[in-house]
C-alpha positions in Angstrom: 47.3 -67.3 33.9 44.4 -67.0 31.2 41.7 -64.5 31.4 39.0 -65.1 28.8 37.1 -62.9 28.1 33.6 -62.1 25.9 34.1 -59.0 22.5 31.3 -58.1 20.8 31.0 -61.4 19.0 33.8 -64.0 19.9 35.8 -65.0 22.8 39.2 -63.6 23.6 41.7 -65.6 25.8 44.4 -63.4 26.8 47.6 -64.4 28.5 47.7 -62.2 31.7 51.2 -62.5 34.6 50.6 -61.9 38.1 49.7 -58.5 39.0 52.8 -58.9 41.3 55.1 -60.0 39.2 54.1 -57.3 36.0 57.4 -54.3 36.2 55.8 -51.0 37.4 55.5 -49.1 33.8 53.1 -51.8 32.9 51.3 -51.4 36.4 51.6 -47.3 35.8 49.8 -48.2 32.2 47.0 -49.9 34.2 46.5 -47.2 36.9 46.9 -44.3 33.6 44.4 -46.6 31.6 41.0 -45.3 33.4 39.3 -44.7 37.0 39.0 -47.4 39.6 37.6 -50.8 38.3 36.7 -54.3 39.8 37.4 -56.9 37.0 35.6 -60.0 36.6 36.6 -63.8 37.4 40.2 -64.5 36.6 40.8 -68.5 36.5 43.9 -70.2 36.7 44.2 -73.2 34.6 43.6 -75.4 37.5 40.9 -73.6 39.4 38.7 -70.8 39.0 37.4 -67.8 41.1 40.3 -65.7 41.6 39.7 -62.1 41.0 42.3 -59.6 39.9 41.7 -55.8 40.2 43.0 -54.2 37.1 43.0 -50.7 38.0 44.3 -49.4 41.2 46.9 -51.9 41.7 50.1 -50.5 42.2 53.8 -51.8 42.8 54.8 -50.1 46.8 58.5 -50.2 46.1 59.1 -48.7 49.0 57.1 -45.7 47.8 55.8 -45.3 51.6 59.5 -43.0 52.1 58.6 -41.3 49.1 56.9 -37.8 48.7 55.7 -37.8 52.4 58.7 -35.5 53.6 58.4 -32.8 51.1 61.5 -33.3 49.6 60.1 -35.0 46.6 61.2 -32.3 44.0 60.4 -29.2 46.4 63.8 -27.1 45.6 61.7 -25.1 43.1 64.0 -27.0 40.3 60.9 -28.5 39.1 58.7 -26.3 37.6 56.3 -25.8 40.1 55.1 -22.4 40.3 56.2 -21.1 43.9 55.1 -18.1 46.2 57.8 -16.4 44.7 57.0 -17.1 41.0 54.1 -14.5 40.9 55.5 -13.3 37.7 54.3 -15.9 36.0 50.7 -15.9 37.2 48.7 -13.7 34.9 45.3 -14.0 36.9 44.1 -11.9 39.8 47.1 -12.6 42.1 47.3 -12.1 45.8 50.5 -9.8 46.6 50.5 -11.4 50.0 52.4 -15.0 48.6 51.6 -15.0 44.5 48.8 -17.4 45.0 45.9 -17.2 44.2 42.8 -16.9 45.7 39.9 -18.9 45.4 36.5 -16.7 45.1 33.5 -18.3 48.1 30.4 -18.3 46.5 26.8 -16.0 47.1 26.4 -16.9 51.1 29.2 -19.3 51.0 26.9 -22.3 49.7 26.4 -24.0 46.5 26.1 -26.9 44.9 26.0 -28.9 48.1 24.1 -27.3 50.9 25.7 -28.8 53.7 29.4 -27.4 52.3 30.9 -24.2 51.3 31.5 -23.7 48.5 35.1 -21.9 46.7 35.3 -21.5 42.9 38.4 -20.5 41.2 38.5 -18.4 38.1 39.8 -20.5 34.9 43.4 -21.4 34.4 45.7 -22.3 31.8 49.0 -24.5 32.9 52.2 -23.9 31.0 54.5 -25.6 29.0 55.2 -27.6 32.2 51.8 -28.3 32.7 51.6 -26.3 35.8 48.8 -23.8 37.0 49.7 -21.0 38.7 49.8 -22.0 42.6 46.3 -21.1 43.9 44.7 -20.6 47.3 42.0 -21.1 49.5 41.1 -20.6 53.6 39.8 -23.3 55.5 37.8 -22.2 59.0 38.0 -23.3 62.4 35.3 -25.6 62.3 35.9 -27.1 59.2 35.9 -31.5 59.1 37.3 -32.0 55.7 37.2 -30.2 52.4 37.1 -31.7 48.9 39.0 -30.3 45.5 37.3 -31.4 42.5 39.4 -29.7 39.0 37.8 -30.4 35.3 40.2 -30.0 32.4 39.5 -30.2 28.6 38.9 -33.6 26.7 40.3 -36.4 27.9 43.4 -34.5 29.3 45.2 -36.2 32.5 45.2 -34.3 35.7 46.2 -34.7 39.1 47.0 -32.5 42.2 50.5 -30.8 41.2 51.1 -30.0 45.0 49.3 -29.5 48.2 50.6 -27.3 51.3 48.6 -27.4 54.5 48.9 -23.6 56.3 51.6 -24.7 58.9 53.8 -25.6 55.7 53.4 -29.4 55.3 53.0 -31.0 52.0 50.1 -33.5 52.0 51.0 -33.3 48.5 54.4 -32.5 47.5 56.1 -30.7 44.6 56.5 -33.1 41.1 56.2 -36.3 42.9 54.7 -37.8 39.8 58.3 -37.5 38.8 59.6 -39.7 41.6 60.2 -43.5 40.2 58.9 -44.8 44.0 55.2 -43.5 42.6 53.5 -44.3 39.6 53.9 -41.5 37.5 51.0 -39.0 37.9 48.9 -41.6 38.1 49.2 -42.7 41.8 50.9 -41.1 44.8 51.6 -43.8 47.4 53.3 -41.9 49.6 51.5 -38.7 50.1 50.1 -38.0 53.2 46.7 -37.4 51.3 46.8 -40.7 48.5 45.5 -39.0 45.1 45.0 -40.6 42.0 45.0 -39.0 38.6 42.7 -39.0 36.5 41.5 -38.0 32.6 39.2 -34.9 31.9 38.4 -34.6 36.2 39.4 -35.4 39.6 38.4 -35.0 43.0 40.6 -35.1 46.2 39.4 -35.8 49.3 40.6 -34.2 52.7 40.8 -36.4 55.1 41.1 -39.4 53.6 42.8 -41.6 56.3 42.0 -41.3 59.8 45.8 -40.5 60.7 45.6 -36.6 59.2 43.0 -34.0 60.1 41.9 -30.5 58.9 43.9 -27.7 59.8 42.6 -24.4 59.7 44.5 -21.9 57.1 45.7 -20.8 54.2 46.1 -23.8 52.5 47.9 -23.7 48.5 47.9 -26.1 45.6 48.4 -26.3 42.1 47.3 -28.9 39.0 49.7 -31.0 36.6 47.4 -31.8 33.0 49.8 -34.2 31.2 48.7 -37.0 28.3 50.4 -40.8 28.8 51.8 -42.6 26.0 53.4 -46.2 26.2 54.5 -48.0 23.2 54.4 -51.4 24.7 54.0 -53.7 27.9 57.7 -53.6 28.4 58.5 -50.0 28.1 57.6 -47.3 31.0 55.0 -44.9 29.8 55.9 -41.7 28.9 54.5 -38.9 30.4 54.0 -35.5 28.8 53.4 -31.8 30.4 50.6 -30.6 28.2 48.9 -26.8 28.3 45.3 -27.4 29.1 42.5 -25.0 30.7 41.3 -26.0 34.3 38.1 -25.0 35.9 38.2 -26.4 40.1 36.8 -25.6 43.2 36.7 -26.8 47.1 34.0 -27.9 48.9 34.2 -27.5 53.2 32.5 -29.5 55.2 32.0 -27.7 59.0 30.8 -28.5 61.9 30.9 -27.3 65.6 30.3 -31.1 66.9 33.3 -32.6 64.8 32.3 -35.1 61.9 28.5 -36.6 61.9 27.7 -39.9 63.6 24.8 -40.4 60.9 24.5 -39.1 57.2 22.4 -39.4 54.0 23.2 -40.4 50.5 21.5 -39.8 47.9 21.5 -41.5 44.5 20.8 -41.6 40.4 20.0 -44.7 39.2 20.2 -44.6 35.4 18.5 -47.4 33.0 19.9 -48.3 29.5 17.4 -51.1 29.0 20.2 -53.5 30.0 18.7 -56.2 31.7 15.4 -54.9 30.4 15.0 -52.2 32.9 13.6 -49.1 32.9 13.1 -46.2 35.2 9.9 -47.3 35.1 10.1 -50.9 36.1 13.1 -50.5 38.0 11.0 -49.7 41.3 9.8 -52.9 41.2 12.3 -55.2 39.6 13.1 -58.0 42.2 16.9 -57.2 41.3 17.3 -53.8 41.9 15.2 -54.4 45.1 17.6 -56.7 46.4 21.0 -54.3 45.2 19.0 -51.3 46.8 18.4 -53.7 50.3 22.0 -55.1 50.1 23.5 -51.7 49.6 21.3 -50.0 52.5 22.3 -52.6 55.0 26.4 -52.2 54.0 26.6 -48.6 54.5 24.2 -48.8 57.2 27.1 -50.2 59.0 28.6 -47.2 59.5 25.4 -44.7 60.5 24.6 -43.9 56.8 21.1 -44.1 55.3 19.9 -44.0 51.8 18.0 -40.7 51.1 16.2 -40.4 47.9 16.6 -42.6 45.0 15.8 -41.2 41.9 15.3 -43.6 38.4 16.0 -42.5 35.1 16.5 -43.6 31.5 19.4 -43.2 29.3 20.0 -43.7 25.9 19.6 -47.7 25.2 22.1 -47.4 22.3 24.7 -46.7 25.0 23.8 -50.1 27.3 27.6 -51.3 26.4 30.6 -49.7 27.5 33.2 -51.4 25.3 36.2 -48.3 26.7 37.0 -46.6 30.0 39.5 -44.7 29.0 41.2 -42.2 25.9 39.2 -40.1 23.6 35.8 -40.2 23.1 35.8 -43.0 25.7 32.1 -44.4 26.3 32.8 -44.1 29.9 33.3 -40.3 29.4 30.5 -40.2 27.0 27.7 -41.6 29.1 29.0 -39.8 32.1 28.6 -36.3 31.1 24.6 -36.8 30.1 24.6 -37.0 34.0 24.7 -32.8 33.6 21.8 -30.9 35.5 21.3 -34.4 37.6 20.1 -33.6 41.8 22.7 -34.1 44.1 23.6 -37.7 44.4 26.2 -40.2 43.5 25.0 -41.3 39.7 24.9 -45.3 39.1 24.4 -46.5 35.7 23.5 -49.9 34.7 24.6 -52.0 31.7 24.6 -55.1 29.6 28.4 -54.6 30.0 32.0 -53.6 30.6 34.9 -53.8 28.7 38.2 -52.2 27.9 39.9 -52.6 24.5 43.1 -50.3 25.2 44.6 -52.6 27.8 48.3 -52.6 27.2 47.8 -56.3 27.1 45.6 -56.7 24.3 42.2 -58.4 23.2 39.4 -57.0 26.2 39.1 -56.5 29.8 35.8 -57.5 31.1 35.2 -55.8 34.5 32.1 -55.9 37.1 32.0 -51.8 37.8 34.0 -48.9 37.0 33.8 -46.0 39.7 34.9 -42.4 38.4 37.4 -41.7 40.7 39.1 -42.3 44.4 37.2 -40.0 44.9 34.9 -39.0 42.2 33.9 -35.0 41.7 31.9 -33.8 44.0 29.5 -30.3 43.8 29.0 -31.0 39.8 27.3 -33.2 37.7 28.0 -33.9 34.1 31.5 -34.4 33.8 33.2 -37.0 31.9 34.0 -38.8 35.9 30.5 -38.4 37.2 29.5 -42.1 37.6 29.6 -45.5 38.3 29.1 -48.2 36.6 27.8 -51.5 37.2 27.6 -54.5 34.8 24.6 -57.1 34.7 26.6 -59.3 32.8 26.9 -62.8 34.6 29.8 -63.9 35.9 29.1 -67.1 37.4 30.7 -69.4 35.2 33.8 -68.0 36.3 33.4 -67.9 39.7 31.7 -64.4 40.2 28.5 -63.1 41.1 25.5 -63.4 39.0 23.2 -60.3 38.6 20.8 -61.4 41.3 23.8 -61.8 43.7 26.0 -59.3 42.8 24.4 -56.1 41.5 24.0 -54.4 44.8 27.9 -55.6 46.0 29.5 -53.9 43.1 27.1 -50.8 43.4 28.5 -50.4 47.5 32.2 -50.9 46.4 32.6 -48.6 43.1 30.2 -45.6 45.5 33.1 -46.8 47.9 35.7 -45.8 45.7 33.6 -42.8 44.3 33.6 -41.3 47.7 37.0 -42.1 48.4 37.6 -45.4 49.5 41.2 -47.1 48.3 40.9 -51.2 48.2 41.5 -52.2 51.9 44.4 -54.3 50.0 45.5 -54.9 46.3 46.2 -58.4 45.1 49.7 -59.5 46.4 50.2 -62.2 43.7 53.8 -62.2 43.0 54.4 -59.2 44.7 54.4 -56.8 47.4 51.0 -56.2 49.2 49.8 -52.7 48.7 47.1 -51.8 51.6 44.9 -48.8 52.0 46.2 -45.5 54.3 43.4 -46.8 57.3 45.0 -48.3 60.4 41.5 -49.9 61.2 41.6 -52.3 58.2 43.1 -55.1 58.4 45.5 -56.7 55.7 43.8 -58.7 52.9 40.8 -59.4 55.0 38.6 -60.7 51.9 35.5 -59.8 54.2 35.9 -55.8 53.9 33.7 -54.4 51.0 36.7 -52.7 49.8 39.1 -56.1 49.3 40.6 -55.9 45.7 38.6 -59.0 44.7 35.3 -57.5 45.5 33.7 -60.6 47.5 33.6 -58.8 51.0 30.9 -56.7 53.1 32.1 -55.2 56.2 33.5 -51.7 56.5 35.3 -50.2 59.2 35.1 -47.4 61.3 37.9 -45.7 59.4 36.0 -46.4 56.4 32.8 -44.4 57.6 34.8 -41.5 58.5 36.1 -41.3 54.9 32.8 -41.8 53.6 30.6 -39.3 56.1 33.4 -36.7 55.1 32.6 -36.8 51.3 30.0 -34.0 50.5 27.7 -36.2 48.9 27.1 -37.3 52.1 25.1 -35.2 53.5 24.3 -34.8 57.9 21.5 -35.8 59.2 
């Protein structure tokens, strides 16, 4: 299979093997290599059109069984700082379990005024790249919470474990060290999915219709790490690093259970690709359309678009030419979004591309999201985005600009609020399908289909999405 793809100023063809068929460190390098992206036409020799998704594909391998009992690692044998291991918690530390506890902001409302709002003070993790086990209390009425953690640079991080307050791990103990996952990058198997991510993540509670809220004292820790691979054919290595985290919860309550109907709001940045502007944007026919195509998607499920909001960014920065490692332009561009309104931000560009594929020569990809899910309750951080290309992909089978812009721009705020592909490309290999029961397998109609063609979302889908505290109640 060839994917060719435009550099700066030639053409690259690079020899690419099914997604299926790639061994699972190379898959792992994928997932490690950035946030969620939708790449652009992949041809066969033969015929063209066929997308691949060269991001959150993963290898199942029977990673279901994994990590969703608890067992994965939960002897305490793996570094995880326990209730027990107050010792080695230097912070403020509850004497009730060693965790501790999470600080709820003036009136219990912050940065999102339909959520309350729990900060934690600043942690370091240790040589095992563990924080001390932290808490936080989730109320009665409460319809989903979301953990959003910032670490320094482009320093991984992921959830290091989960507890719900009846005991069960929705994230278990070291199961980035399980070989059924892939690495810290993906956990298949937990009963909450999380993906890690460099510099920030965001975890979202509930995401799958099958688990719900408890009320309680819930705990959870962070893992920072850095990934290092030193070819296609060797599994990345993965390596505890100490690192400074900054996190905090957002809950979402509600006496009436979750909302039937909900706003979004959103930041529409301009980099002169296309040759638009926040101020001609308003009235370019293409952005028009995206806005009208992306209104009638999410519409689907009894959310509205609230206020848009256009602004400029920097035109030197209208080509994102890396995703992912230090001083990324992804990163770069995403952290001017600080002191932004509430609102998913959406970024437009001439194009994107990723030079640190463990494949070589460049990646060209439609739209990069931030995270499943992205942070939520801050602006400015190296994940606060999406991006969409207006490069035109027609002549290998994908959309062009007019057709495509406001597709992309539903499925990467898809993934940004928490959204998994409804199914990865099975090519070779095992099918990998999203934790909703309500979506069918590889129905290329759902917006949230690996190859990006698709419009329809599912109920399951809208709960996700109306739990997400960007989107706000009606």
């Amino acid at each position: 299979m060839t994917f060719t793809t435009p550099s700066r100023s030639d053409t690259r063809t690079v020899d690419v093997a099914p997604l299926g068929d790639r061994p699972r460190s190379v898959l792992a390098a994928l997932l490690a290599s950035a946030a969620v992206v939708l790449t652009a036409a992949c041809t066969e020799s033969t015929s063209g059109g066929t997308k691949v998704q060269g991001q959150d594909v993963q290898s199942a391998g029977g990673a279901e069984d994994a990590a969703a009992d608890g067992q994965d690692g939960s002897d305490g044998s793996d570094g995880a700082l326990d209730a027990t291991d107050g010792q080695d918690a230097t912070d403020a530390v509850d004497g009730d379990d060693g965790a501790i506890d999470g600080t709820e902001g003036e009136d219990g409302v912050d940065a999102t005024d339909n959520a309350d709002r729990i900060d934690f003070d600043p942690v370091t993790t240790n040589e095992k790249g563990l924080t001390p086990e932290l808490s936080f209390t989730v109320p009665e009425d409460a319809i989903s919470f979301h953990i959003t953690a910032v670490t320094t640079g482009e320093t991984g991080i992921t959830i290091g474990l989960l507890q719900d307050p009846v005991g069960t791990y929705l994230v278990p103990k070291a199961w980035y060290n399980s070989p059924l996952n892939q690495g810290p990058s993906l956990c298949l198997g937990c009963r909450i999915r999380v993906v890690g991510a460099e510099s920030a993540q965001g975890v979202l509670v509930p995401n799958t219709t099958e688990q719900s809220v408890k009320p309680g004292k819930y705990k959870l820790s962070f893992f920072t790490y850095t990934t290092t691979q030193g070819n296609v054919f060797e599994a990345p290595v993965t390596t505890p690093i100490e690192a400074q985290v900054t996190a905090h919860v957002l809950i979402r309550r509600s006496s009436n259970g979750p909302p039937a109907e909900s706003i979004l709001n959103l930041n529409l940045h301009f980099t002169g690709a296309g040759g638009l502007s926040a101020d001609n944007a308003p009235d370019d026919p293409r952005i028009k359309k995206a806005l009208q195509t992306f209104k009638d998607i999410y519409a689907q499920r009894g959310i509205a678009v609230g206020e848009v909001r256009y602004k400029d960014i920097d035109a030197g920065l209208k080509k994102i030419e890396s995703i992912s490692g230090p001083g990324n332009d992804f990163a770069l561009v995403a952290r001017l979004t600080e002191g932004n309104e509430e609102g998913i931000n959406v970024i437009f560009v001439d194009s994107i591309t990723e030079s640190s594929n463990p494949f070589g020569g460049f990646v060209v990809i439609l739209g990069v999201a931030g995270g499943i899910p992205g942070p939520a309750g801050v602006q400015g951080t190296a994940k606060s985005a999406v991006f969409v290309s207006l490069q035109d992909f027609s002549a290998q089978g994908g959309p062009s600009p007019d057709e495509g812009i406001g597709q992309v721009m539903a499925h990467e705020c898809g993934h940004y609020l928490g959204l998994f592909h409804s199914s990865e490309n099975s090519s070779g290999g095992q099918g990998i399908h999203d934790p909703l029961p309500d979506t069918e397998e590889n129905d290329a109609s759902n917006l949230m289909y690996f190859a990006g063609s698709g419009s329809n979302l599912s109920e399951g889908q809208g709960f996700v999405l109306r739990n997400n505290p960007w989107v706000v109640p009606k």
